[in-house]
N, CA and C atoms as a LAMMPS dump frame, in Angstrom:
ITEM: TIMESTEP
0
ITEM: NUMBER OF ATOMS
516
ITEM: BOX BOUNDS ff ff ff
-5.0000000000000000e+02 5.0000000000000000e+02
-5.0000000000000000e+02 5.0000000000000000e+02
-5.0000000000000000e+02 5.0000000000000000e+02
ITEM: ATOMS id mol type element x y z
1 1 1 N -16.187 -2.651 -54.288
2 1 2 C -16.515 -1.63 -53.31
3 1 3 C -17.551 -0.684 -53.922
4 2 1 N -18.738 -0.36 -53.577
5 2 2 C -19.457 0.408 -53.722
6 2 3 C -19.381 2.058 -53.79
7 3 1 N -19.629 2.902 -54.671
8 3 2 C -19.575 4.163 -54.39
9 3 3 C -20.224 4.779 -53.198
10 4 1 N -19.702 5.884 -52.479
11 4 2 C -20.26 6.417 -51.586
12 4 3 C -20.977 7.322 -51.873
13 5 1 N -22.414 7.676 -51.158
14 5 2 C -23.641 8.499 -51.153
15 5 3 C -23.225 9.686 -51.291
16 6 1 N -24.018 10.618 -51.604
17 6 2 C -23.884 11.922 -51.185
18 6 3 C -24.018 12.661 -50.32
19 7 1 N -24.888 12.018 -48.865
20 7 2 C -24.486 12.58 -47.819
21 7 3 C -23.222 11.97 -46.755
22 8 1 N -22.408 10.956 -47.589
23 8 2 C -21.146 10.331 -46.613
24 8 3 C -20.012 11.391 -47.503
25 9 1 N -20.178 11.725 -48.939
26 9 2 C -19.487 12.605 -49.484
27 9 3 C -19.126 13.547 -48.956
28 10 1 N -20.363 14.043 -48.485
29 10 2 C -20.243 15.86 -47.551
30 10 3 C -19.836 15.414 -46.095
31 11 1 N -19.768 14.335 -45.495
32 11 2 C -19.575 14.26 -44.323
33 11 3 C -20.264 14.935 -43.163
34 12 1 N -21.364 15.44 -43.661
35 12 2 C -22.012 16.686 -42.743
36 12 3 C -22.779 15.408 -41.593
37 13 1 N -23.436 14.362 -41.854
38 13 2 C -23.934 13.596 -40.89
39 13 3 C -23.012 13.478 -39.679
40 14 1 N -21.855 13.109 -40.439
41 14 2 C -21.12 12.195 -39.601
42 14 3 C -20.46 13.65 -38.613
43 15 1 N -20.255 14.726 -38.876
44 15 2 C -19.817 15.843 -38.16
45 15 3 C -21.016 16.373 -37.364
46 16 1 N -22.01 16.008 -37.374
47 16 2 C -23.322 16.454 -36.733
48 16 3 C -23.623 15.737 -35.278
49 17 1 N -23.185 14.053 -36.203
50 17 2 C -22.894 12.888 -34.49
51 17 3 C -21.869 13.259 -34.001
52 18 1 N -20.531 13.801 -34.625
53 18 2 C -19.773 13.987 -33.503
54 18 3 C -19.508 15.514 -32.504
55 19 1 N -20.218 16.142 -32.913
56 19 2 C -20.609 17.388 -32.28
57 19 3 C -21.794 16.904 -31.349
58 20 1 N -22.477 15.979 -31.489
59 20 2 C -24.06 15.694 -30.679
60 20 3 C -22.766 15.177 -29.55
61 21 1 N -22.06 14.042 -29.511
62 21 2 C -21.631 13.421 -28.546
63 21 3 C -20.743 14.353 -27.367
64 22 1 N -19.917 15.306 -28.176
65 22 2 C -19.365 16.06 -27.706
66 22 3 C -20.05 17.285 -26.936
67 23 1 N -21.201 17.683 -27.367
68 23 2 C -22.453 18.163 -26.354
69 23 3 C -22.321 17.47 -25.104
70 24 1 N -23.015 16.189 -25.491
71 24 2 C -23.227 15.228 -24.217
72 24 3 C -21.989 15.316 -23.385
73 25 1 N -21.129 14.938 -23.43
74 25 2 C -20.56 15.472 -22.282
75 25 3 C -20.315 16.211 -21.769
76 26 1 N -20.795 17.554 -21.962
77 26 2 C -20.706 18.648 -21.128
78 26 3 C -21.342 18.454 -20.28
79 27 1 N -22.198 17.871 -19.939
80 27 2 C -23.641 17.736 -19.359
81 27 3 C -23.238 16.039 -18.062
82 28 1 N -22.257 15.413 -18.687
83 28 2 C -21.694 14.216 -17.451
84 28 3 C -20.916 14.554 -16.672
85 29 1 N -20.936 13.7 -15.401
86 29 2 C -20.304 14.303 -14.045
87 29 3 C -18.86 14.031 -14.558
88 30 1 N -18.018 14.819 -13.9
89 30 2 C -16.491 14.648 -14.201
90 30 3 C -15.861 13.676 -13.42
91 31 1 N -14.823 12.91 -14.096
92 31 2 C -14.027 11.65 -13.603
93 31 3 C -12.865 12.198 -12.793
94 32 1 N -12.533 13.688 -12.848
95 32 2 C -11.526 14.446 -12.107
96 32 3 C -11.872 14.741 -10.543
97 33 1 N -10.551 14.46 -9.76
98 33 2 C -10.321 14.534 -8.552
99 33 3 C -9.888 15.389 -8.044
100 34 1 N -9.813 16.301 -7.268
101 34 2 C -9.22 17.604 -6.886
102 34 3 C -8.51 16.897 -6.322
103 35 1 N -7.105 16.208 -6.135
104 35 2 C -6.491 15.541 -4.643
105 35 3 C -6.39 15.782 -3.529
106 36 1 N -5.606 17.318 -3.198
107 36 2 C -5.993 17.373 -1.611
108 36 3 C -6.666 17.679 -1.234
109 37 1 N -7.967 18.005 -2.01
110 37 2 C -9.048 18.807 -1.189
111 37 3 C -10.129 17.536 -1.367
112 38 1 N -10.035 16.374 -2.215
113 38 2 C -10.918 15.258 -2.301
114 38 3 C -10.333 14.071 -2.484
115 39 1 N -10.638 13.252 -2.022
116 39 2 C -10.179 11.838 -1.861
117 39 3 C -11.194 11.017 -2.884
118 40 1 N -10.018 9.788 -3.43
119 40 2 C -11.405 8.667 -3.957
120 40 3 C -11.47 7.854 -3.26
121 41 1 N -12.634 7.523 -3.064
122 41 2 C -12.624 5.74 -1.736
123 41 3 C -11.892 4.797 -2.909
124 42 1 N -11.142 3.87 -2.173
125 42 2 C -10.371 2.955 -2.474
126 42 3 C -10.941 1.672 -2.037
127 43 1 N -10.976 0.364 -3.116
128 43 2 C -11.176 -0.97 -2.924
129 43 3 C -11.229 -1.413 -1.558
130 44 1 N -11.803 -2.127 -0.796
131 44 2 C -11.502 -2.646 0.485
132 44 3 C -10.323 -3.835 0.183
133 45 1 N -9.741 -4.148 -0.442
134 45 2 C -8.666 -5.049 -0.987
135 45 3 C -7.241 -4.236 -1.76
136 46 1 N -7.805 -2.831 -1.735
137 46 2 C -6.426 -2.005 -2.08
138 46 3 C -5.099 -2.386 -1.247
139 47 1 N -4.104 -2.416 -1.896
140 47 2 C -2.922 -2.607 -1.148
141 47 3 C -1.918 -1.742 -0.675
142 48 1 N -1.601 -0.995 0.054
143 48 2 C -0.659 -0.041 -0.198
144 48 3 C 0.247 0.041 0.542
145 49 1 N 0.934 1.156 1.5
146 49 2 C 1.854 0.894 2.348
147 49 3 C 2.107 0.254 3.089
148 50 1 N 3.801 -0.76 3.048
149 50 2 C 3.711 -1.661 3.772
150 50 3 C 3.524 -0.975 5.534
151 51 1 N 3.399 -2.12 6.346
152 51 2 C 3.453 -1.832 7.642
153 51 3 C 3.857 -2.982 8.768
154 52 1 N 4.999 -2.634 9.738
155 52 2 C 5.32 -3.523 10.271
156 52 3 C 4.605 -3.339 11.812
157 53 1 N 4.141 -4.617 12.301
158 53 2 C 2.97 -4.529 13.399
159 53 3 C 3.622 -4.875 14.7
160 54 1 N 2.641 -4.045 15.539
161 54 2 C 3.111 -4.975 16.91
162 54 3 C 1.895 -5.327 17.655
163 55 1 N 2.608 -6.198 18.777
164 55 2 C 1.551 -6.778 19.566
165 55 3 C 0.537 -5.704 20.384
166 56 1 N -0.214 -6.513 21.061
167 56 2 C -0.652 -5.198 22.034
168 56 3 C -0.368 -4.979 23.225
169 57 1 N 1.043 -5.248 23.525
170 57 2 C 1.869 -5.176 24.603
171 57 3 C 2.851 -3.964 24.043
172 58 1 N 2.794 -4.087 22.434
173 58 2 C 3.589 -3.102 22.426
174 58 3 C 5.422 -3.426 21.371
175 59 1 N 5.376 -5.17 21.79
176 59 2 C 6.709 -5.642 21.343
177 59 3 C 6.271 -6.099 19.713
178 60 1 N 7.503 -5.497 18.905
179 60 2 C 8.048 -5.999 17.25
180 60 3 C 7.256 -7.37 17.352
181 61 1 N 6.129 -7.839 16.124
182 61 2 C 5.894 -9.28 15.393
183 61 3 C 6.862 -10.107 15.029
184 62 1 N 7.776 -9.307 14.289
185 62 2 C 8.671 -9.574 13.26
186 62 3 C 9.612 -10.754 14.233
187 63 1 N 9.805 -12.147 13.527
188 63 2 C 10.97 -12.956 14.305
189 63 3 C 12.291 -12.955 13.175
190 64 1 N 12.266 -12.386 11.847
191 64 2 C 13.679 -12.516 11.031
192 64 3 C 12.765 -13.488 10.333
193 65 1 N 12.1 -14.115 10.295
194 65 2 C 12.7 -15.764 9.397
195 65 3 C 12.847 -15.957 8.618
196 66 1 N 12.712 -13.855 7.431
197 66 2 C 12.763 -14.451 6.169
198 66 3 C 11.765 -14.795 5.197
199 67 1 N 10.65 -15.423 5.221
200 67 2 C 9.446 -15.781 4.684
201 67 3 C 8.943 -14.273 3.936
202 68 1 N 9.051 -13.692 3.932
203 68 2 C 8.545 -12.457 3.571
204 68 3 C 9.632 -11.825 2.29
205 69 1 N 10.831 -11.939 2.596
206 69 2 C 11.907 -11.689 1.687
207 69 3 C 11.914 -12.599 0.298
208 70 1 N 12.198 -13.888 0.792
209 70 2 C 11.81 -15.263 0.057
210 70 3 C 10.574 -15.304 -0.939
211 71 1 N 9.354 -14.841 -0.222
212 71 2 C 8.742 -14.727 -1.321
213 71 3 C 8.299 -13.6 -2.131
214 72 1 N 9.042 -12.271 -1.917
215 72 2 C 8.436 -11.25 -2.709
216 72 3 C 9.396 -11.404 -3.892
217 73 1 N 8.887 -11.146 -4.821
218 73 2 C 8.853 -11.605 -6.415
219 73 3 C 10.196 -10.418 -7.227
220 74 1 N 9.556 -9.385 -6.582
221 74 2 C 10.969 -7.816 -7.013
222 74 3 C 11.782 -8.123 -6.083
223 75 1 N 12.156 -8.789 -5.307
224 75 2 C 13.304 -9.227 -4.173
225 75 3 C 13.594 -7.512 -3.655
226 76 1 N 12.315 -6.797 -2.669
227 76 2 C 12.491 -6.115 -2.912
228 76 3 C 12.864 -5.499 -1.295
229 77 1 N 12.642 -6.307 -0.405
230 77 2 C 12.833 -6.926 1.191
231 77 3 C 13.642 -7.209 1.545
232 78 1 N 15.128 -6.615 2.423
233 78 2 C 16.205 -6.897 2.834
234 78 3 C 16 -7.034 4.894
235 79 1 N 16.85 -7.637 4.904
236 79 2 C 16.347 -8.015 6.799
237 79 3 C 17.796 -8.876 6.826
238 80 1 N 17.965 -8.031 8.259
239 80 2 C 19.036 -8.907 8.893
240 80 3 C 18.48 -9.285 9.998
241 81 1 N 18.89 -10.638 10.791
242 81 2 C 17.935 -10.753 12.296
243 81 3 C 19.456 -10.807 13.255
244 82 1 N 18.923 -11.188 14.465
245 82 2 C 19.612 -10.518 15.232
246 82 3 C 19.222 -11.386 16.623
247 83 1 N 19.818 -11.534 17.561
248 83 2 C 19.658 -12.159 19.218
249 83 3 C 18.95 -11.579 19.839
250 84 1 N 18.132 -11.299 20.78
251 84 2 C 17.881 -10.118 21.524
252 84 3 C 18.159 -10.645 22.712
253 85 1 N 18.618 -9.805 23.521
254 85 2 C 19.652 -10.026 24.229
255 85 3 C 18.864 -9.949 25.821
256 86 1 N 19.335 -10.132 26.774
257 86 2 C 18.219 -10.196 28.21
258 86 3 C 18.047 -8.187 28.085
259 87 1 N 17.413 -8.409 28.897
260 87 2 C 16.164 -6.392 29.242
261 87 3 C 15.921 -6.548 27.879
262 88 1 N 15.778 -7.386 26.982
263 88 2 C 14.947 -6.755 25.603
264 88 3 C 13.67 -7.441 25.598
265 89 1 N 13.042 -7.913 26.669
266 89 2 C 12.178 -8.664 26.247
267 89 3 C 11.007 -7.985 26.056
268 90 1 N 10.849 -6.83 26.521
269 90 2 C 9.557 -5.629 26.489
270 90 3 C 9.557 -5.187 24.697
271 91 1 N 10.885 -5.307 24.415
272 91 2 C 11.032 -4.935 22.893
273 91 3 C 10.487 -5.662 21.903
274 92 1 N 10.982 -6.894 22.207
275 92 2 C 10.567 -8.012 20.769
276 92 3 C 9.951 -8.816 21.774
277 93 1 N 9.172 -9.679 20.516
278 93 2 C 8.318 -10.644 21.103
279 93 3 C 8.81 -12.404 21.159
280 94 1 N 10.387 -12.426 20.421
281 94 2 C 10.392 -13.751 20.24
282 94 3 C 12.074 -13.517 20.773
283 95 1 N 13.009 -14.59 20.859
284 95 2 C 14.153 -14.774 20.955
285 95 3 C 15.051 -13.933 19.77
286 96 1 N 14.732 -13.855 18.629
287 96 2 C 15.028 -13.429 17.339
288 96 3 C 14.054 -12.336 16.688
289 97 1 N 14.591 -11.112 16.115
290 97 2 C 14.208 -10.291 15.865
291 97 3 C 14.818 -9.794 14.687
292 98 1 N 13.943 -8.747 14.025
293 98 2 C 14.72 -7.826 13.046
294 98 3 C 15.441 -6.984 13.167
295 99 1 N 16.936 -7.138 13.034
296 99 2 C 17.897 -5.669 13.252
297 99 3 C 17.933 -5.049 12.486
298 100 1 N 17.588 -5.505 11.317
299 100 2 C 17.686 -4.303 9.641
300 100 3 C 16.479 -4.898 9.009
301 101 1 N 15.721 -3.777 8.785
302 101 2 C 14.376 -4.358 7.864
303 101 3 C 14.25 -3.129 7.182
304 102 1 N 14.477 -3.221 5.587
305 102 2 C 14.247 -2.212 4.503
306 102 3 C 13.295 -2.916 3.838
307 103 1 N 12.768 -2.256 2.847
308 103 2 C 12.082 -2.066 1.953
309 103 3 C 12.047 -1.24 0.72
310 104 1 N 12.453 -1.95 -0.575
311 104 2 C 12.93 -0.376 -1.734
312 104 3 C 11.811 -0.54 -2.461
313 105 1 N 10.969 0.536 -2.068
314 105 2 C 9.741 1.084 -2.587
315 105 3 C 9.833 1.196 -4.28
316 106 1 N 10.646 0.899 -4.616
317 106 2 C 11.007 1.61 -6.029
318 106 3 C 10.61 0.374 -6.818
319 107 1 N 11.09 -0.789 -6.238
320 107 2 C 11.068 -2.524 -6.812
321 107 3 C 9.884 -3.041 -6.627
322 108 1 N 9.255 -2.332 -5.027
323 108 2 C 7.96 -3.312 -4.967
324 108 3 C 6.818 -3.18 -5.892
325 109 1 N 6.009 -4.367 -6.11
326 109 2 C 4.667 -4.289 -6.878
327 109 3 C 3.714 -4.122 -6.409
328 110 1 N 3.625 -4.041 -5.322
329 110 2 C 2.397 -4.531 -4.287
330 110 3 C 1.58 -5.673 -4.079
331 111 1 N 2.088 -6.744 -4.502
332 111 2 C 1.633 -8.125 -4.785
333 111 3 C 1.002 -8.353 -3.5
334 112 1 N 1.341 -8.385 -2.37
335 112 2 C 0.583 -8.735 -1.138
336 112 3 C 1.221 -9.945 -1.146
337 113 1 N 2.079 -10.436 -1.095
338 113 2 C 2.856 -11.881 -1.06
339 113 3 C 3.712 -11.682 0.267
340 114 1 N 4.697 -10.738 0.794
341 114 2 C 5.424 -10.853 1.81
342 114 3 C 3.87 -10.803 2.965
343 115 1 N 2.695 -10.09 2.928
344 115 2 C 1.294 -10.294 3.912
345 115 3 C 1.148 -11.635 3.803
346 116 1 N 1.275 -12.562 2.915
347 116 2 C 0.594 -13.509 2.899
348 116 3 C 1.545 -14.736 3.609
349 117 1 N 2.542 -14.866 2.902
350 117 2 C 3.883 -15.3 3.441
351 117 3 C 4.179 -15.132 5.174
352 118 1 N 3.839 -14.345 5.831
353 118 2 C 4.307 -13.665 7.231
354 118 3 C 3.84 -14.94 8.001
355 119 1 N 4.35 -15.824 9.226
356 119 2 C 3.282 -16.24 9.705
357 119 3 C 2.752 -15.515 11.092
358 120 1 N 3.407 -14.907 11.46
359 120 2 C 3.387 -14.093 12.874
360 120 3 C 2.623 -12.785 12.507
361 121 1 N 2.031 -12.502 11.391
362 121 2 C 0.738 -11.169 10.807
363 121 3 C 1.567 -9.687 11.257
364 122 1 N 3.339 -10.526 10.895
365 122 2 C 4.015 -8.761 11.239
366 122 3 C 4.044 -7.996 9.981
367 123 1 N 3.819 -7.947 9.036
368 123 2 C 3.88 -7.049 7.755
369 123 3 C 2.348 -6.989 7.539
370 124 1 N 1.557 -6.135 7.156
371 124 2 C 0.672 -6.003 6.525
372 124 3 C 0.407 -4.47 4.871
373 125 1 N 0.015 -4.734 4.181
374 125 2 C -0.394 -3.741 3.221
375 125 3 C -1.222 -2.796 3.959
376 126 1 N -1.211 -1.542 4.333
377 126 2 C -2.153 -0.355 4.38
378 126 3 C -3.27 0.295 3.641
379 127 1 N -4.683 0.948 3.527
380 127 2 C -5.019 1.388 2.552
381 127 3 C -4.151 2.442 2.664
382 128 1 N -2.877 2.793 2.583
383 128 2 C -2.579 4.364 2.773
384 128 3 C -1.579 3.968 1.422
385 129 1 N -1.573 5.324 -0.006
386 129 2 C -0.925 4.651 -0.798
387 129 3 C 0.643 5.599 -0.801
388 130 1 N 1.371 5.182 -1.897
389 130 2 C 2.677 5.69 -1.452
390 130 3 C 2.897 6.575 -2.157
391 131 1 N 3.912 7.655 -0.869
392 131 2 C 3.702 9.198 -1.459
393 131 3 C 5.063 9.38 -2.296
394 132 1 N 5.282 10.449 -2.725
395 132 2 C 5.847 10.685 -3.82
396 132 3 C 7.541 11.358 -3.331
397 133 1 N 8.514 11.984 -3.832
398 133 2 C 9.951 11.733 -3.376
399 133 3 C 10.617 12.277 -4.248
400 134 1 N 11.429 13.238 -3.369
401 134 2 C 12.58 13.999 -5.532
402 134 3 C 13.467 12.802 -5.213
403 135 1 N 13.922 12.066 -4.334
404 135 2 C 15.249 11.296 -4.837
405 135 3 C 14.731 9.838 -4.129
406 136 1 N 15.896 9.102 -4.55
407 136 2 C 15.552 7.571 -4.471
408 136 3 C 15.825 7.1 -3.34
409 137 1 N 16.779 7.582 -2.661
410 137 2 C 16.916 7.057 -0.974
411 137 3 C 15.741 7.473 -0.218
412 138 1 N 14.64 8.626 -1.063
413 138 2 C 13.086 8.244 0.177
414 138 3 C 12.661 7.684 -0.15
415 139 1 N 13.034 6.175 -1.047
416 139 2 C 11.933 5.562 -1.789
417 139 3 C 12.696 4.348 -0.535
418 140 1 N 13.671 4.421 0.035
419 140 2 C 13.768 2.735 0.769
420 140 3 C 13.161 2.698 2.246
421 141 1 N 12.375 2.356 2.528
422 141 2 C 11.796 2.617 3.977
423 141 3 C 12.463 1.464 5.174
424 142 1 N 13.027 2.269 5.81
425 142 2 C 13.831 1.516 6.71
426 142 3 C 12.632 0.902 7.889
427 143 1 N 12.781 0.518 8.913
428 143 2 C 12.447 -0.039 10.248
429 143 3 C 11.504 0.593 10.849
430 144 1 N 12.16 1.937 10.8
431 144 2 C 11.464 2.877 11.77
432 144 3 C 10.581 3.672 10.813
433 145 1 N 10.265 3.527 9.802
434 145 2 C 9.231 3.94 8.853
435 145 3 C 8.492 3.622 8.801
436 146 1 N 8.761 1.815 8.455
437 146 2 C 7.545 0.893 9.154
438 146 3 C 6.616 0.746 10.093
439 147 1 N 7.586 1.186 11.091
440 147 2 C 6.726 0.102 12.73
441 147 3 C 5.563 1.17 12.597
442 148 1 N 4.423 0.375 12.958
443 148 2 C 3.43 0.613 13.66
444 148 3 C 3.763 1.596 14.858
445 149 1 N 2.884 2.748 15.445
446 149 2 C 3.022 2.931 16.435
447 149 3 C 2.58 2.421 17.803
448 150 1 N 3.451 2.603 18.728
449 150 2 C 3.276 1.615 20.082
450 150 3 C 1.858 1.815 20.621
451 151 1 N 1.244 0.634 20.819
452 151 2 C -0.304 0.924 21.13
453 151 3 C -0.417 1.43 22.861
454 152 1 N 0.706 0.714 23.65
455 152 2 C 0.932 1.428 25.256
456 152 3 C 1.418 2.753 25.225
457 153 1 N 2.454 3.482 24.223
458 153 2 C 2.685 4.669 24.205
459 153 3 C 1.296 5.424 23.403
460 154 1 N 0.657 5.352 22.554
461 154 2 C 0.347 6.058 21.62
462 154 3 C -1.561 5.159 21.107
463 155 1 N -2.169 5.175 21.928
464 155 2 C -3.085 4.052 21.592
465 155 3 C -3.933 4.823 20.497
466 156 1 N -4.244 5.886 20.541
467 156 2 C -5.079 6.832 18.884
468 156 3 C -3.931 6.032 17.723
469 157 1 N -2.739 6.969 17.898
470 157 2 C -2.072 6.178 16.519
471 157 3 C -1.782 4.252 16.174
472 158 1 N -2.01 4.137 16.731
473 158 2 C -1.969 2.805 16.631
474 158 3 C -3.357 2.469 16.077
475 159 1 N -4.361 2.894 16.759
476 159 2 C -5.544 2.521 16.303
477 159 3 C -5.833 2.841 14.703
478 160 1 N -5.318 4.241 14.424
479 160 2 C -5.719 5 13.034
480 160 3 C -4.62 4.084 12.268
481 161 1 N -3.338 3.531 12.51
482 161 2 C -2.749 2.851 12.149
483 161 3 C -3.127 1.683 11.26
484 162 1 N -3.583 0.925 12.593
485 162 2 C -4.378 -0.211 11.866
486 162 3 C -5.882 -0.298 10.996
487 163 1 N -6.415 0.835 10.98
488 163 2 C -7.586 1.592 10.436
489 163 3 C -8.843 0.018 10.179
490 164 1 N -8.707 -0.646 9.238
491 164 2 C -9.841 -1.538 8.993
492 164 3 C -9.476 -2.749 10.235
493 165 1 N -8.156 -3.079 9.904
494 165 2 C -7.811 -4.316 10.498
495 165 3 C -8.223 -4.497 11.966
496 166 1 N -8.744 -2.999 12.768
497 166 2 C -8.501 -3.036 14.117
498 166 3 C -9.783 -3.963 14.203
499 167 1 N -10.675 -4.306 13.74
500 167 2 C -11.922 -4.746 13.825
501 167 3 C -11.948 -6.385 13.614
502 168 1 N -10.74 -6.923 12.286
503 168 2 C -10.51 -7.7 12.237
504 168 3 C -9.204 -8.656 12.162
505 169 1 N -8.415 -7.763 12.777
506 169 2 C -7.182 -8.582 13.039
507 169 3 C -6.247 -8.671 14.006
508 170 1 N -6.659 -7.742 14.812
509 170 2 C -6.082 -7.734 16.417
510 170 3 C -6.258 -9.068 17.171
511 171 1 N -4.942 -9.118 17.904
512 171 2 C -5.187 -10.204 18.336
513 171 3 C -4.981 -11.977 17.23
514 172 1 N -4.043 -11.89 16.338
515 172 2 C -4.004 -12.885 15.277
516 172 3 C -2.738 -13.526 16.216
């Protein structure tokens, strides 16, 4: 190993570059977000809150079958299905429906696997991401957390609902 110089001795170079660098950034834009007063645009492939869809009549996607439970990976998707019974037909869209549909926010990854899995396009990921909770029972999102709002009752929320998708997935 070689002896060291006399200006690596004093270290004064090497404290000179790291004061130069530390300049320089005073002078770069900041990576900080104010949150509620500024937003960051998010990926067009971001995944975030789930969402359960309806037609544009208005009636639940969802038929039970399961496919969505089956394949999410945190098993993190509970659903019971259910008959629907005659006067329900304005409600659901198929013979079979979801009577219990949770979700424990706490397990999921956001894999996009129960979206992909669906074949009836009733679950989808949101760009909207998930908000925060002092205790763990607001972390399970039941049914009515989910649904979409009714596009015959409520056609703005439904629309802001579906935000990108309205352009390309209405009507699947």
């Amino acid at each position: 190993m070689k002896p060291m110089t006399f200006w690596e001795k004093i270290y004064l170079p090497a404290v000179i570059k790291g004061m130069l660098i530390t300049f320089s950034h005073m002078f770069k834009k900041r990576p900080t977000v104010q949150y509620p007063e500024q937003t960051r645009p998010f990926s067009p492939v971001f995944r975030g809150l789930h969402v359960l869809n309806r037609d544009e009549e208005g009636r639940e996607r969802c038929t039970a079958c399961g496919l969505c439970a089956v394949a999410c990976p945190a098993e993190a998707i509970t659903m019971e299905a259910a008959e629907r019974q005659p006067g329900e037909e304005n409600l659901y869209r198929e013979e079979k429906y979801a009577a219990k549909y949770e979700i424990n926010m706490l397990r999921c990854i956001f894999c996009g696997y129960c979206e992909e899995a669906c074949p009836k396009d009733a679950i989808y990921l949101s760009q909207t991401f998930a908000p925060s909770n002092y205790g763990r029972q607001g972390f399970i999102y039941k049914k009515e957390d989910l649904l979409i709002p009714d596009p015959v009752k409520d056609p703005e929320g439904y629309k802001k609902a579906l935000g990108e998708r309205a352009n390309n997935k209405i009507g699947k």
